[in-house]
C-alpha positions as CSV (number, residue, x, y, z in Angstrom):
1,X,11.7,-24.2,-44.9
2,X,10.2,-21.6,-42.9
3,X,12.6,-18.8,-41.6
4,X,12.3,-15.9,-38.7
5,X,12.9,-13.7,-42.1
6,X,9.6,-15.4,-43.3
7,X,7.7,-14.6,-39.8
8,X,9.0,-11.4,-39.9
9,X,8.1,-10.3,-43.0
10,X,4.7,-11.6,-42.7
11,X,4.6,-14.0,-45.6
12,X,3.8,-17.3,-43.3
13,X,2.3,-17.2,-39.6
14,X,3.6,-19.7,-37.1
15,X,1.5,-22.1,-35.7
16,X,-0.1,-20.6,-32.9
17,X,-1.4,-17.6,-35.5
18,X,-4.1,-19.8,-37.2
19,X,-5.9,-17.7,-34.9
20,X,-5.0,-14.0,-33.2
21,X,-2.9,-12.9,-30.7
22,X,-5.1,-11.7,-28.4
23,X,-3.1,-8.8,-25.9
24,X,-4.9,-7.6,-22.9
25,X,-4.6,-3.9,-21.9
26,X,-3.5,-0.3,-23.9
27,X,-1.1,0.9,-21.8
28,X,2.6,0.9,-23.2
29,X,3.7,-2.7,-22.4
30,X,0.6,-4.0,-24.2
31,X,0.8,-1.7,-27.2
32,X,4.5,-1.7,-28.0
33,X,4.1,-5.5,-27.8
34,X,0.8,-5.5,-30.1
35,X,2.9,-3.1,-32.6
36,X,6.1,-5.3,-32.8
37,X,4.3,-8.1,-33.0
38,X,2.1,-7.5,-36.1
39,X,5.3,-6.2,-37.8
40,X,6.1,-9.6,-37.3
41,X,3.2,-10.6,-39.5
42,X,1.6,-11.7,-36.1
43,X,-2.6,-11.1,-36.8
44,X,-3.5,-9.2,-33.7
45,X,-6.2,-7.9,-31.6
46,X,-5.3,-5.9,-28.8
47,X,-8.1,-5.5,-26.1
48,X,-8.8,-2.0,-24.3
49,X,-11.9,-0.3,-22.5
50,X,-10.2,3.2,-22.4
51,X,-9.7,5.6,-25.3
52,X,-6.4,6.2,-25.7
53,X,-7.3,9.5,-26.9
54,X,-8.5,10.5,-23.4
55,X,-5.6,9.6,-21.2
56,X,-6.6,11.8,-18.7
57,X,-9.9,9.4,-18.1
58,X,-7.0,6.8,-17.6
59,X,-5.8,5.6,-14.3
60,X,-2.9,3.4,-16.3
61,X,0.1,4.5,-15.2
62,X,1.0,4.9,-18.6
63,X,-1.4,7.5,-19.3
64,X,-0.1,9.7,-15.9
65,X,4.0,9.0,-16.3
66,X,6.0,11.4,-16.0
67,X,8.0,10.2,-18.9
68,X,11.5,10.0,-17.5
69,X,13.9,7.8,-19.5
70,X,16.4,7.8,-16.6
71,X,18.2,4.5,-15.9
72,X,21.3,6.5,-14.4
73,X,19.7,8.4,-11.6
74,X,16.6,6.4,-10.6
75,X,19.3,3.8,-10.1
76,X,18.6,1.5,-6.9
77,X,20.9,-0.4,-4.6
78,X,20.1,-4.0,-5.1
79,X,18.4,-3.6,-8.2
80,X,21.8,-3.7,-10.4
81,X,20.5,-6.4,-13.7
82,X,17.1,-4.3,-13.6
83,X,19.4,-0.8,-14.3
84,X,21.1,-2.7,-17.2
85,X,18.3,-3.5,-18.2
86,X,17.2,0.1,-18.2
87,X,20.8,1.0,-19.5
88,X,20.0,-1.2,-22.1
89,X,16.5,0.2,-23.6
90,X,17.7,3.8,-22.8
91,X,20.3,2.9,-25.2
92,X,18.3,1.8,-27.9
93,X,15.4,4.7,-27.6
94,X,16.8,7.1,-31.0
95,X,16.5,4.0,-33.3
96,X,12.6,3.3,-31.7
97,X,11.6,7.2,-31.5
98,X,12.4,7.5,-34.9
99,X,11.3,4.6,-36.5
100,X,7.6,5.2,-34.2
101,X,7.1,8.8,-35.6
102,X,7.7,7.8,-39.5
103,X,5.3,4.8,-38.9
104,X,2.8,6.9,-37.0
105,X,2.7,10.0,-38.4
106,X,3.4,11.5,-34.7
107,X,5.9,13.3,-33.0
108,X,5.8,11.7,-29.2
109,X,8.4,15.0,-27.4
110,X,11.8,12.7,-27.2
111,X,14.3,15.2,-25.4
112,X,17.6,14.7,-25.1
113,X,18.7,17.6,-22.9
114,X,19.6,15.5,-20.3
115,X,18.7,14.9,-16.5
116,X,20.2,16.7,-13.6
117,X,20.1,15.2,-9.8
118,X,20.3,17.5,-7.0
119,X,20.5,17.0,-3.4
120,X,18.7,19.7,-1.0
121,X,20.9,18.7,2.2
122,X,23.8,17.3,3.4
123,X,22.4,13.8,4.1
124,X,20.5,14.4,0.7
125,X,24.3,14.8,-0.9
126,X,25.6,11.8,1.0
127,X,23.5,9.6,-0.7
128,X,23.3,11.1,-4.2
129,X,27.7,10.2,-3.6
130,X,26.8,6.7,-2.9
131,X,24.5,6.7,-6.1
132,X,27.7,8.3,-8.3
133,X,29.5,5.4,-7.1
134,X,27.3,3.0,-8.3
135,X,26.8,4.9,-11.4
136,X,30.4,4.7,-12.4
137,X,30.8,0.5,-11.3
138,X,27.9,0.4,-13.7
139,X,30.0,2.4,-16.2
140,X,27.2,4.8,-16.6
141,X,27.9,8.7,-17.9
142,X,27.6,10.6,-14.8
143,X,29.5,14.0,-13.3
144,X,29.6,15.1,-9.9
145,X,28.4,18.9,-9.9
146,X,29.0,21.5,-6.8
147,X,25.5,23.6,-5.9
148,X,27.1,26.6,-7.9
149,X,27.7,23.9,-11.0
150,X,24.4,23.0,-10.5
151,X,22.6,26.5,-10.6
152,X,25.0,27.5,-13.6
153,X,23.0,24.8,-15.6
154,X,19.2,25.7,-13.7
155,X,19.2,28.8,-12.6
156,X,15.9,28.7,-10.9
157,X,17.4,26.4,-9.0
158,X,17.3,27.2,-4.9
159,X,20.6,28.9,-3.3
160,X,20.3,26.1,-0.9
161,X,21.3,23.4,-3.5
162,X,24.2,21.3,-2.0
163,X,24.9,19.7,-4.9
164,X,24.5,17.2,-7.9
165,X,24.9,14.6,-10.6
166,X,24.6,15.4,-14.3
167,X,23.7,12.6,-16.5
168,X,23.8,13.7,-19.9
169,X,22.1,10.3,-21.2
170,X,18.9,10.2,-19.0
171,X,16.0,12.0,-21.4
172,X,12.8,12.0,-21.3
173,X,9.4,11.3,-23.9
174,X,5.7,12.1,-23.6
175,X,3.9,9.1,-22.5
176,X,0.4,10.5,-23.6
177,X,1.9,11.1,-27.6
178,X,4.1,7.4,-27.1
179,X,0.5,5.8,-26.9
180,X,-1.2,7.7,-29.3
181,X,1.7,7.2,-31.4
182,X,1.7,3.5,-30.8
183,X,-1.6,3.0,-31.4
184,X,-1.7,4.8,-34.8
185,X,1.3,2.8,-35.7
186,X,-0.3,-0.4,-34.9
187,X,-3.2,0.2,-36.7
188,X,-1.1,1.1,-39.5
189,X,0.7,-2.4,-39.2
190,X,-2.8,-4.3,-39.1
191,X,-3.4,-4.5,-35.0
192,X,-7.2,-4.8,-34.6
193,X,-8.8,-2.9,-31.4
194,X,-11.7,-4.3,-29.2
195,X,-13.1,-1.3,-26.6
196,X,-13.9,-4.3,-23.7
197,X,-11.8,-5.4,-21.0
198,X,-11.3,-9.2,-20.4
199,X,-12.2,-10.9,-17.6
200,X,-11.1,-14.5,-18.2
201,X,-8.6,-16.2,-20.4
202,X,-10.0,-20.0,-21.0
203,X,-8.1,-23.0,-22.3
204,X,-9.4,-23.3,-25.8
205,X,-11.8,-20.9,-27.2
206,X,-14.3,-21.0,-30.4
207,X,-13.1,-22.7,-33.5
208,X,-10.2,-24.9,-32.0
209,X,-8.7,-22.2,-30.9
210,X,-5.9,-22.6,-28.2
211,X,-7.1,-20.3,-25.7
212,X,-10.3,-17.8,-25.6
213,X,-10.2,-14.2,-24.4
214,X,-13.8,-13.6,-22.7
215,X,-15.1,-10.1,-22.7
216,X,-17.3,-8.4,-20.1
217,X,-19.6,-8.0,-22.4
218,X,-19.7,-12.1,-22.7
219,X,-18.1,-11.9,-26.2
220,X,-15.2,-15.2,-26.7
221,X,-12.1,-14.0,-28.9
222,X,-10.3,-16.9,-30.1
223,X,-6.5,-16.8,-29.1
224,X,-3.6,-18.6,-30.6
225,X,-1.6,-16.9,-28.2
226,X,-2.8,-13.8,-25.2
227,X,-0.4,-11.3,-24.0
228,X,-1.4,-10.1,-20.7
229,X,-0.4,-6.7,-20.5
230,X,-3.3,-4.6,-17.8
231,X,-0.9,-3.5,-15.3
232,X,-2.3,-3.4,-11.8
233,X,-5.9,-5.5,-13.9
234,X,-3.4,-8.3,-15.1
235,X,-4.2,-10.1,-12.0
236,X,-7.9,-10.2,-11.7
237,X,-8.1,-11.9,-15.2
238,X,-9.2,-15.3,-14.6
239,X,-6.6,-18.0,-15.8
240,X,-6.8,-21.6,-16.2
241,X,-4.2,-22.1,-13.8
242,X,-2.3,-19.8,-10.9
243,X,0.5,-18.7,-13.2
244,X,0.0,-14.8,-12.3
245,X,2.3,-13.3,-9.9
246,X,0.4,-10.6,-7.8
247,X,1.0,-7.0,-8.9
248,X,0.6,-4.5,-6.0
249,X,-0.6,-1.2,-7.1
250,X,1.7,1.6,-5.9
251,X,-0.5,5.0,-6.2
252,X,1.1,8.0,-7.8
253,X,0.1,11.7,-7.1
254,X,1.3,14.1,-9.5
255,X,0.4,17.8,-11.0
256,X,0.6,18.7,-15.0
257,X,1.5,22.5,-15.2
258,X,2.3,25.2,-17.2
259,X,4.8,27.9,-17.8
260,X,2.9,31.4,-17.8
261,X,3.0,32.7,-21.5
262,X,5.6,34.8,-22.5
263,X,7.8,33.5,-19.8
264,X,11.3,31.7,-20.2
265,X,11.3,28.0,-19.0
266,X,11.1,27.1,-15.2
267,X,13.9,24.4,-16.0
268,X,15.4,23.5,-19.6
269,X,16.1,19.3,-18.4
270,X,14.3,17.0,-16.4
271,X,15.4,18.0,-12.3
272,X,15.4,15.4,-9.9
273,X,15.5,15.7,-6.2
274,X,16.1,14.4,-2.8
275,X,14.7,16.8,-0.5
276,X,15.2,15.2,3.4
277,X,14.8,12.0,1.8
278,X,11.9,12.4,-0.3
279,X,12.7,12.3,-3.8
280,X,10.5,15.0,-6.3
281,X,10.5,15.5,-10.3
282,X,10.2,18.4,-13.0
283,X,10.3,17.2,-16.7
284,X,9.6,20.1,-19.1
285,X,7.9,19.9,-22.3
286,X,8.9,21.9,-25.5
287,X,6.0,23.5,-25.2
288,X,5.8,24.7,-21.8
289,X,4.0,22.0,-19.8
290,X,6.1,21.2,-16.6
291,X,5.2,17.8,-14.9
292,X,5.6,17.9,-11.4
293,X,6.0,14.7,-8.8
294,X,5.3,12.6,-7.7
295,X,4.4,10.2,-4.5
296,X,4.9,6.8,-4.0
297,X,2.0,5.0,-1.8
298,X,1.1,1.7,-1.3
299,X,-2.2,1.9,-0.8
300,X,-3.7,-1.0,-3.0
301,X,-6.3,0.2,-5.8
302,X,-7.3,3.5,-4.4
303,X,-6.7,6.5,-7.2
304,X,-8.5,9.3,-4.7
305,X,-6.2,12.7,-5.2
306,X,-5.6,14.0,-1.8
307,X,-4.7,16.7,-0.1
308,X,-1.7,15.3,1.7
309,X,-0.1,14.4,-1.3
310,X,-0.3,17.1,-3.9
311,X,1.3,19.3,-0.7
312,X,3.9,16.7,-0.3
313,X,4.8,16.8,-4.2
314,X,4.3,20.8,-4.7
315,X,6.6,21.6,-0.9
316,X,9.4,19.4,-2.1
317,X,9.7,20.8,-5.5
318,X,9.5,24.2,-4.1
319,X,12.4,23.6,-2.0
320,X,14.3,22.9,-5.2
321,X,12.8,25.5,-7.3
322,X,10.8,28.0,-5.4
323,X,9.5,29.3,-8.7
324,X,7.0,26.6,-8.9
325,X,4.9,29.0,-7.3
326,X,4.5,30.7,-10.8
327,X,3.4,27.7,-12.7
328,X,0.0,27.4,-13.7
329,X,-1.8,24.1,-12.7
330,X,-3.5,22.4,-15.5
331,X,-4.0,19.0,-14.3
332,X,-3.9,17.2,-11.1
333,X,-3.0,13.0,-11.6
334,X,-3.2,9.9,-10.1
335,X,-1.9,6.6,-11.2
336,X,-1.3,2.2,-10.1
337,X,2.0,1.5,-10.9
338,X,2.1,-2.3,-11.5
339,X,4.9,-3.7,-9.1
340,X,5.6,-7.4,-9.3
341,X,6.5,-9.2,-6.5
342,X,10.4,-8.5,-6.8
343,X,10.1,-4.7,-8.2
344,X,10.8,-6.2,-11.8
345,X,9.4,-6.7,-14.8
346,X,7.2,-10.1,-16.1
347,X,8.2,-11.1,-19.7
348,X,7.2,-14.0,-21.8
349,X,5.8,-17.2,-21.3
350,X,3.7,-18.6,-18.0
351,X,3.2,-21.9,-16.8
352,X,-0.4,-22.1,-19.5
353,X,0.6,-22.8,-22.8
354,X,0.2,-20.0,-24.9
355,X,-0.2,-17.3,-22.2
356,X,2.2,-14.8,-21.8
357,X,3.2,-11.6,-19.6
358,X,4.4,-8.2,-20.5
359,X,4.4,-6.1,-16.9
360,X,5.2,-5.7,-13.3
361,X,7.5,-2.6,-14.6
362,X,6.8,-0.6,-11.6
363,X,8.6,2.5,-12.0
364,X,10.2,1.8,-15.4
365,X,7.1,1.2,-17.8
366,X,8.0,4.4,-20.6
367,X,11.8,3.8,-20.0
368,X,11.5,0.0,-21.0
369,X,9.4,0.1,-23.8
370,X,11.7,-0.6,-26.5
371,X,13.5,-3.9,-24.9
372,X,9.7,-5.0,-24.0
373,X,8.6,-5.2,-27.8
374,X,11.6,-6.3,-28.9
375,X,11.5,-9.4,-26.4
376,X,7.9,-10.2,-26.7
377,X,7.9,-9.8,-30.3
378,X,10.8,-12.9,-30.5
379,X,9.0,-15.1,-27.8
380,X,5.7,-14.7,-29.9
381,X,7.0,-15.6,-32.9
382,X,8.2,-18.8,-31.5
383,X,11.9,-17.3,-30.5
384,X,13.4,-17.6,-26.8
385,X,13.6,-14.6,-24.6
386,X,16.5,-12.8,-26.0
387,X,19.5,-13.6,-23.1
388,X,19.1,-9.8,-21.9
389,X,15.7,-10.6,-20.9
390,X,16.0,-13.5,-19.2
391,X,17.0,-12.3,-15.8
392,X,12.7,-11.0,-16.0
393,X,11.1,-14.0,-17.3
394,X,7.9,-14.7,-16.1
395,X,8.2,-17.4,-15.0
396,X,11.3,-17.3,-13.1
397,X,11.6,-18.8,-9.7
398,X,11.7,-15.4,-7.7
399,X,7.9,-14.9,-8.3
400,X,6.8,-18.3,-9.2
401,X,6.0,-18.9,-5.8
402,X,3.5,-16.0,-5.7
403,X,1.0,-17.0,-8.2
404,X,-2.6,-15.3,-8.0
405,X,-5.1,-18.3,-7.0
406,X,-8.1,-16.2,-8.7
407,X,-10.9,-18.4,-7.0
408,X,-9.4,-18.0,-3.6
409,X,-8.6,-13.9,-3.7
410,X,-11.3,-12.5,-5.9
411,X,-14.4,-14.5,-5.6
């Protein structure tokens, strides 16, 4: 009798593995789910025109993240089940960190120092108070700090500092060394690479195969199963049917900088802000690098660094820490977070057999990679969406109703 041991160990494929599972993109989502998947025994080919050794080609918003693994205080009114969710796969990050860098080979900069939230005004304060509350309905580790608690943590910290919320369990990793980690550890597990990008999945593809992933190139890879998985791309891939919600591209501006040598850290855990409003980041590295950002834009596909923004990002973080000014800039970033229609993530199965989704994670895309392998790991391996993950089916009637019709909107 076949078994999920069998599947998982690799000894017999299901039936929709007589030929590969086909995933579309090399951002995190699409990787962690390749990786998981072939550990599953899964044969898979995972589909990417960028190097993943050259993230800063990239426009993914994998490749620019900040890498904040902060479910406590990037918490949103509203948006309580997508937090557990967050809670969740924060939860289980040690266990995937660990188990990434013996399979790879690579050390991807997990820190566990913490993240502090501070509030430049009074207003600013108000609402970080609201955001405590909800923290501690959602039974979430969270302490209310005074400005002078705050600066005995982060000295740099600005005199004007009204105040804050320590969350001891918000971390961060480095995005750039997840992927590269990923990748090495799905190569190690069997995953196959194409250097294409896809521009239509078809119902049935060469050899009997279920489905077929064309290439720009005007290649056909027979699919068993396709995982679409391009961010902001996944909806100008050509389906059989309109089972793809839009995903709006929400542009990020952000700065990669640098602690001048010899000189003690700027910040020693990731510092969050509201300044009037606005809110602003700095996540250290171990070794040195200080990410600073970052805005929020909905401006559709454009990825042009401006002017305008990089001031926006480098006056609010000086208002926190006025010795930003210091910092040496080595980078300057732009990124298309993928938000679904409903700010949440697409998991699983679509309407067209065989086709399934792993995006739409907006904000969240490094936090929730652990609970987005996990879940499309079972679902390809003929399992349901594990009840966690169910709230974020693809599928679900929230964004059912706002399918891409690919002939209408991009031809």
């Amino acid at each position: 009798m076949r078994t999920q041991e069998d599947l998982r160990s690799g000894r017999i494929r299901p039936p929709a593995e007589e030929h590969a599972t086909v995933v579309v993109g090399g951002g995190l989502a699409g990787r962690v789910t390749a990786w998981r998947a072939a550990q599953r025994g899964l044969r898979v080919t995972l589909v990417e025109p960028d190097p993943v050794t050259a993230p800063s080609a990239s426009r993914s918003a994998s490749a620019v993240a900040a890498g904040m693994l902060t479910p406590a205080t990037e918490a949103v009114f509203g948006e309580e089940p997508l937090m557990e969710l967050g809670i969740r796969s924060a939860g289980m990050y040690a266990d995937f960190v660990a188990e990434l860098e013996e399979a790879s080979g690579i050390r991807v900069g997990y820190r566990t120092t913490g993240t502090l939230l501070v509030a430049f005004d009074r207003d600013d304060l108000a609402v970080l108070t609201e955001l405590h509350g909800l923290q501690g309905r959602l039974g979430v580790r969270a302490e209310r700090l005074t400005g002078r608690e705050c600066r005995r943590l982060e000295p740099m910290l600005a005199p004007s500092v009204r105040g804050g919320v320590l969350a001891p369990e918000d971390h961060s990793v480095d995005p750039r060394l997840l992927l590269r980690a990923l990748a090495a550890a799905g190569t190690r597990a069997g995953v196959a690479e194409v250097r294409e990008r896809v521009v239509e999945i078809t119902a049935g593809g060469p050899g009997g195969a279920r489905l077929g992933a064309v290439l720009s190139d005007g290649r056909v890879l027979p699919a068993g199963q396709v995982v679409l998985a391009a961010g902001c791309r996944s909806d100008r891939v050509k389906v059989p049917r309109p089972v793809v919600p839009p995903l709006r591209p929400v542009k990020g501006q952000l700065l990669r900088t640098r602690v001048p040598a010899g000189e003690p850290p700027l910040v020693h855990r990731t510092v969050r802000g509201l300044v009037r409003g606005s809110p602003v980041y700095l996540v250290p590295r171990a070794d040195g690098e200080v990410v600073v950002g970052a805005t929020q834009e909905e401006r559709g596909h454009d990825t042009s660094l401006t002017v305008g923004g990089l001031w926006q990002v480098l006056r609010d973080a000086r208002e926190l820490v006025p010795g930003v000014d210091e910092l040496e800039v080595t980078e300057t970033c732009v990124g298309l977070r993928p938000g679904s229609p409903d700010n949440a993530p697409l998991l699983g199965p679509t309407g067209v057999g065989g086709l399934h989704l792993a995006g739409g994670h907006f904000r969240h895309g490094v936090l929730l990679a652990p609970v987005t392998g996990e879940a499309m790991a079972q679902v390809l391996t003929g399992e349901a969406l594990p009840e966690y993950a169910r709230r974020f089916a693809a599928d679900r009637p929230e964004v059912s109703g706002h399918t891409t019709n690919w002939e209408h909107q991009w031809n």
